[in-house]
N, C-alpha and C positions, 0 to 999 in steps of 0.2 A: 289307821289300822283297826281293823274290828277289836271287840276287847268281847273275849270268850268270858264266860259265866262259870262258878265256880257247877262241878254235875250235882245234877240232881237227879232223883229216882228216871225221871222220862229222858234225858237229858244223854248225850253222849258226844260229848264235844273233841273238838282236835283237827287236823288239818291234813287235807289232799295235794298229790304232789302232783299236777299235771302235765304238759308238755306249755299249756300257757302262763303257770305259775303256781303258787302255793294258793289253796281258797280253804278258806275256813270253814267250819259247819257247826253248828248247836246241838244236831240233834242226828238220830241216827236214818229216820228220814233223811232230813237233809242232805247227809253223808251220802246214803243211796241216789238221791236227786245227781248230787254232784257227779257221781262215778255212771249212773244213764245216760247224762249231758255229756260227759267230755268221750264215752262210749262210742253215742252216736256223732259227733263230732269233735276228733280229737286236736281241730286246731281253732277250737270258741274259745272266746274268754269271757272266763266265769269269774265274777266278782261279787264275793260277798259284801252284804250290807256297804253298798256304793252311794248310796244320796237317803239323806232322810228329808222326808218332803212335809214343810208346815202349812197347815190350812185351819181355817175357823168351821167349827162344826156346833151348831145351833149357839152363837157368842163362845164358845170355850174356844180358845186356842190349843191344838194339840199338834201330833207330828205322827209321823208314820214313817217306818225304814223295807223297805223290801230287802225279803233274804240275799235274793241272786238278782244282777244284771250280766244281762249273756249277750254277747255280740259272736253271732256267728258266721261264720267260716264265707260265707255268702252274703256276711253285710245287714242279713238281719238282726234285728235287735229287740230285745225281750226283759223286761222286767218279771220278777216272778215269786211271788210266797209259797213256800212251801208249810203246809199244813195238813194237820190229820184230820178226816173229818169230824171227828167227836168235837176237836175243839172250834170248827167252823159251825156244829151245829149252836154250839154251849154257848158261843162268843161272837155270831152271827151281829148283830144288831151295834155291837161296839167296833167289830172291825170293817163294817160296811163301808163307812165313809170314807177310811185311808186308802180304801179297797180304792173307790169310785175316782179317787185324785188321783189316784198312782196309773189310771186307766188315761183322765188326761195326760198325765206327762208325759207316758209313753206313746201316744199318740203324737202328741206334739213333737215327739224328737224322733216321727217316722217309722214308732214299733207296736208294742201291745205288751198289758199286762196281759198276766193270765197265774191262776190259784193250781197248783199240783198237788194233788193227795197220794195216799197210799194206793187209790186204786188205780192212776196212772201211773206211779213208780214202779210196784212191787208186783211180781209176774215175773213169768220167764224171760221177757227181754233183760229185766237186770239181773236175773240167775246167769242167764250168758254173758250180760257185759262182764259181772263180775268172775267170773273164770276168764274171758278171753281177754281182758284188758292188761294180766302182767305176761301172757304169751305174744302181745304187743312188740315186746321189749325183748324177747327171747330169736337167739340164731334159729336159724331156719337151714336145716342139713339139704343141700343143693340138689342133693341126689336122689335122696329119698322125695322131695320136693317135686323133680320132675317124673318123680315115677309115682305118686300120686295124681300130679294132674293130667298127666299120660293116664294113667287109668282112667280118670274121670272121662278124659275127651271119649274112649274107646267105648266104656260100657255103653248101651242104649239106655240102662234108665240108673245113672249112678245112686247111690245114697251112700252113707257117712260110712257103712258095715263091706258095703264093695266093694269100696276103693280099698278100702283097707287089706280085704282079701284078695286082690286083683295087684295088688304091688308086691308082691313075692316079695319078699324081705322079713325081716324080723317083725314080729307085729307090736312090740313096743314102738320101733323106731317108727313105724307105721303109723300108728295113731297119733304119738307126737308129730310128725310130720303134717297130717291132717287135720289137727287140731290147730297147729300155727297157721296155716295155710287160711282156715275158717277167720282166725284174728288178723292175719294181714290183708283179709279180705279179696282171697286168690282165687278161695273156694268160695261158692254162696251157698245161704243155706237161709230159710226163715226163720229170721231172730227171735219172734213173736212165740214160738214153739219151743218145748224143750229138746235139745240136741241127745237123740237119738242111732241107734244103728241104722235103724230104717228111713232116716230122716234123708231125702232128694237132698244132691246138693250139683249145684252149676258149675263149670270153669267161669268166672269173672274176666 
């Protein structure tokens, strides 16, 4: 079992409940890492600090833990540090080596490392996981459901503010409707962007 650190000022520790299990995080990064990954596949398994790997670096023997192992949904498998870049520029030369072994083992068991920053986590793809991920978990009203995607098939060029107007109904129950729809992934929409009125979206 990972053993979480007592917080500190950068520090923001605690645990994610996903549909693969409980994964632990240090940090609020992290945290963010965890909730993009199980986002974009919500049946990977994310393991915190899963092998710590020892190797000799100029005679010093030392070790090295990666944050996450992900095995996902499709077999791939991925070793992975999560880091902000400050402290990759600050701590470059010390973490290079763990870096360099963790890229053999991962290789060797058929995957890849690879280093995550803030500038691949944070952005609007995790603004959206993080809203659409507890609509996951949320009923989906049937009715309202198919007269959303009734609307969607019908307009010629849908987006989020159409369908909405286009399904005669209460415009609460409306945009909750479309909004589940986006998180059960009924509706498509580019994750990459922020969810807008204006924002196209597809029947799936």
């Amino acid at each position: 079992m990972r053993r979480i650190p007592l917080s500190r000022r950068s520090h923001v520790t605690g645990y994610s409940c996903l549909e693969s299990g409980v994964v632990e995080h240090e940090s609020a990064l992290e945290r963010d890492f965890v909730i993009l990954t199980s986002f974009a596949d919500p049946k990977a398994t994310i393991v915190s600090q899963s092998m710590t790997i020892r190797f000799e670096d100029g005679g010093v023997r030392r070790w090295y833990t990666p944050d996450f192992s992900i095995r996902w949904s499709d077999g791939r498998f991925e070793l992975v540090e999560v880091k902000y870049r400050a402290d990759l520029r600050t701590n470059w030369a010390w973490l290079w080596p763990g870096f360099s072994i963790a890229r053999d083992v991962a290789r060797d068991s058929g995957g890849r490392f690879r280093i995550a920053t803030e500038r691949s986590i944070r952005g609007p793809r995790l603004d959206n996981a993080t809203r659409l991920t507890p609509l996951r978990r949320a009923a989906i009203d049937p009715v309202a459901a198919e007269r959303a995607l009734h609307a969607a098939r019908s307009l010629s060029e849908p987006t989020f503010g159409r369908v909405v107007e286009a399904m005669d109904c209460d415009r609460v129950i409306a945009l909750g409707a479309v909004w589940r729809l986006i998180a059960h992934g009924k509706l498509g929409v580019d994750l990459s962007a922020p969810i807008r009125l204006d924002t196209p979206v597809t029947v799936s």
